[in-house]
N, C-alpha and C positions, 0 to 999 in steps of 0.2 A: 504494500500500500504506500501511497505519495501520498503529500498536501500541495496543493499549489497556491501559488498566489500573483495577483499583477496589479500595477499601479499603471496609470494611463496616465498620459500630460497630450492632450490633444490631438498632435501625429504620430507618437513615439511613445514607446510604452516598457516596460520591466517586467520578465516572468521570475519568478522565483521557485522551484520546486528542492522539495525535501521527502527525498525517499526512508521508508522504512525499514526494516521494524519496525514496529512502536510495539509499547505495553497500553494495558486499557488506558493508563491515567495520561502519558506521553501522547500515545494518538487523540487521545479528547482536548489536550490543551493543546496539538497542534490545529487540531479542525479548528479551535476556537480563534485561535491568533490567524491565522488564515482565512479565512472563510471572513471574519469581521474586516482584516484590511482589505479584502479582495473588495466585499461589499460597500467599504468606503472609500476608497481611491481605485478601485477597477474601471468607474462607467465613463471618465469624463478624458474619453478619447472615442474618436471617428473608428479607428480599426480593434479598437479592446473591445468593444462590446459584443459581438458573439465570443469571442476568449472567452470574456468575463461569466459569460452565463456556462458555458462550455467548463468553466473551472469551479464553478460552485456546483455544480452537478455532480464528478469527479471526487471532490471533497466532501459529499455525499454519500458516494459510494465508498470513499475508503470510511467514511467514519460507520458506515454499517459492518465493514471486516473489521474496527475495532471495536466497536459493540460486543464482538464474539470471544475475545480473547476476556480469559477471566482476568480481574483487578487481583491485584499482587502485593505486597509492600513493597518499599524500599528496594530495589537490586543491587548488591558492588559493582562494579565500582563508584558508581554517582546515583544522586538521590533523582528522584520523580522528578518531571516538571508540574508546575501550578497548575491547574486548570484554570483558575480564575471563574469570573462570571459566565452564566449562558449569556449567548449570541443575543437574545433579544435584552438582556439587561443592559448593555454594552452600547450608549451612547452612537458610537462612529460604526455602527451599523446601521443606524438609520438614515447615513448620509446618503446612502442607495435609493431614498426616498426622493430627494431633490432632483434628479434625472429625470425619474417616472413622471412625477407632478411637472416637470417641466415639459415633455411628452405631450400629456395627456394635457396641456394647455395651450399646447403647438397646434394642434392637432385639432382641437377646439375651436381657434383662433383661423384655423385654413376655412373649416367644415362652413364657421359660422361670416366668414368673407364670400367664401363660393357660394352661400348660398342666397345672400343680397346684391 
């Protein structure tokens, strides 16, 4: 299993992938640090946005292969990573919202000019 993640600046954009293993706790704090930055610096480029959904799908899918792995303690030689917050607690995921509403106001904005 991978997590991926991308950051978009308009033309030009950053993937980042981080292949597995994980353990259950490792793979859930990486979905989560993943999957939140993708959701909030993925949309705001011309050529990341199928990426972007393409990688939160992806990130998905591995976070159900670690769903399956049983939680563990502590391993040597290094400790777990955090989990931190779920996805929907986590402020800078909602920034994926500001695209959509801008979309859906784009969109709006055509329908309701072409139609006067």
């Amino acid at each position: 299993m991978s997590f991926r993640t991308q950051k978009a600046f308009i033309f030009f954009f950053s993937i980042h992938t981080s292949p597995g293993p994980y353990c259950h706790t490792c793979g859930l704090a990486m979905f989560r640090a993943f999957t939140t930055n993708t959701l909030a610096l993925g949309w705001w480029g011309l050529p990341a946005l199928p990426l972007n959904i393409i990688f939160i799908a992806q990130n998905l899918l591995s976070l159900r292969a670690v769903k399956r792995v049983p939680p563990v303690a502590d391993l040597p030689p290094r400790p777990q990573l955090r989990t931190g917050k779920p996805i929907h607690r986590r402020p800078a995921a909602y920034v994926a919202l500001l695209p959509a509403l801008w979309a859906v106001w784009a969109v709006t904005g055509i329908t309701t000019h072409l139609l006067t």
